[in-house]
N, C-alpha and C positions, 0 to 999 in steps of 0.2 A: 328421410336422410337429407334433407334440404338444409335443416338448421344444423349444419358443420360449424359448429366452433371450435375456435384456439380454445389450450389447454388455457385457465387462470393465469399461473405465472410466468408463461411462457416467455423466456428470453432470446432471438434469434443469435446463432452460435456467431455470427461477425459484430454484434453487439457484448455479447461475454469477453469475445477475444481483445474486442477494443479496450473495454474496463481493465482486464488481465492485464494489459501492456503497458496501461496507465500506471497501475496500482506497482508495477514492476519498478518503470522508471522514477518514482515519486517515492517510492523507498529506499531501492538504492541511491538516489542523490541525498533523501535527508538521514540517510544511514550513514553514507560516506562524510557526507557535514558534523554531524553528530559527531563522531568517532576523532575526525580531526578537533571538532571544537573542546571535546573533552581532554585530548592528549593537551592542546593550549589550557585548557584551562587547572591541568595539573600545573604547566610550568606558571604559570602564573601570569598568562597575555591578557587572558580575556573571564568572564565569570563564566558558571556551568548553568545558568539557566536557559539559555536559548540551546545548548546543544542537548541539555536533556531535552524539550521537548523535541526537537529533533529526531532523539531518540524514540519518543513515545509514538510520532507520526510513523517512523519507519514501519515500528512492530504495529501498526495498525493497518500498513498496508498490507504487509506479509498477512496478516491474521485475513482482510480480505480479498487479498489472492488467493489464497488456502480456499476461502470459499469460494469464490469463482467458477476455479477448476476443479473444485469438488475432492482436491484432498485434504484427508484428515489429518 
């Protein structure tokens, strides 16, 4: 019983929480970007390419949040 190893992919839970928090903040800001730079660019201020991608960052944080925390 000497050679105790950590599991493989073991993540410690203050390091998942720290990702989670991130992956939180970093969506909701380029979700909120997004959504404003789209309503501009209906009226006609600015173009829709920088707020789509915007938009693609968000759902990718969301998509790795989801995994993070382990829901489906």
């Amino acid at each position: 019983m000497s050679n105790l190893d950590r599991r493989g992919g073991y993540t410690p839970r203050r390091v998942r929480e720290q990702r989670a928090y991130r992956l939180a903040v970093v969506g909701a800001g380029a979700g909120g970007l997004g959504v404003i730079g789209l309503v501009l660019a209906v009226v006609g201020v600015v173009g829709a390419g920088i707020p789509i991608l915007l938009l693609i960052v968000a759902a990718l944080c969301a998509f790795g949040f989801m995994r993070t925390t382990g829901q489906r």
